[in-house]
C-alpha positions in Angstrom: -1.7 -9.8 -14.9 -4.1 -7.1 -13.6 -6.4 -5.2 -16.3 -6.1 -1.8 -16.5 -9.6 -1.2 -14.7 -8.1 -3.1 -11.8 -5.2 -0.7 -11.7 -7.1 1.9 -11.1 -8.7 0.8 -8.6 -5.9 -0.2 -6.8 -4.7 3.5 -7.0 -7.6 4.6 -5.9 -7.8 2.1 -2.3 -4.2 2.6 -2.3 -4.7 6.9 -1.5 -7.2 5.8 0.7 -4.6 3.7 2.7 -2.1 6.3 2.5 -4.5 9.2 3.8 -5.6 6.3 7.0 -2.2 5.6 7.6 -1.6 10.0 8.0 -4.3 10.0 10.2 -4.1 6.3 12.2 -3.0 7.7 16.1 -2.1 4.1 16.6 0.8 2.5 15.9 0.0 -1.6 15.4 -2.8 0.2 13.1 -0.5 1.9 11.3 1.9 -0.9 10.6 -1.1 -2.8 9.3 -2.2 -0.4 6.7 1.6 -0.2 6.0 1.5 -3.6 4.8 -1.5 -3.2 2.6 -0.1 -0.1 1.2 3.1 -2.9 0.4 1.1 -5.2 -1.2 -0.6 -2.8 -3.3 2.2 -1.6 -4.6 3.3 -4.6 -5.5 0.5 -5.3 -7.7 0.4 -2.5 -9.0 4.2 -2.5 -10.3 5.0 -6.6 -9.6 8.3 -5.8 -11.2 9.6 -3.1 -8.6 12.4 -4.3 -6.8 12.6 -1.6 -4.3 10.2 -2.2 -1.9 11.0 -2.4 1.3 8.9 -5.5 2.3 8.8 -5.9 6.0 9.9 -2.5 7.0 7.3 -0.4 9.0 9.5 2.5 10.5 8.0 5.0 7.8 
């Protein structure tokens, strides 16, 4: 189970991944930091069913 304070800093790398992904010109960089952006969110909300692991169109 992740603490509250660890939450928060997961939100916090996780808008940093999102703004690199915006700006990343390359794509194999981009479905990297898609990935991480995955597994953040699924430690963030473990319990979210609707992520779409292993898709890196978006």
């Amino acid at each position: 189970m992740v603490k509250e304070e660890e939450t928060l800093l997961f939100i916090i790398d996780l808008g940093r991944l999102l703004d690199d992904y915006r700006k990343c010109p390359y794509e194999s960089v981009k479905k990297s930091i898609y990935e991480d952006i995955l597994l953040i969110g699924c430690v963030i909300h473990p319990d979210h069913d609707e992520i779409p692991l292993g898709r890196s169109e978006e």
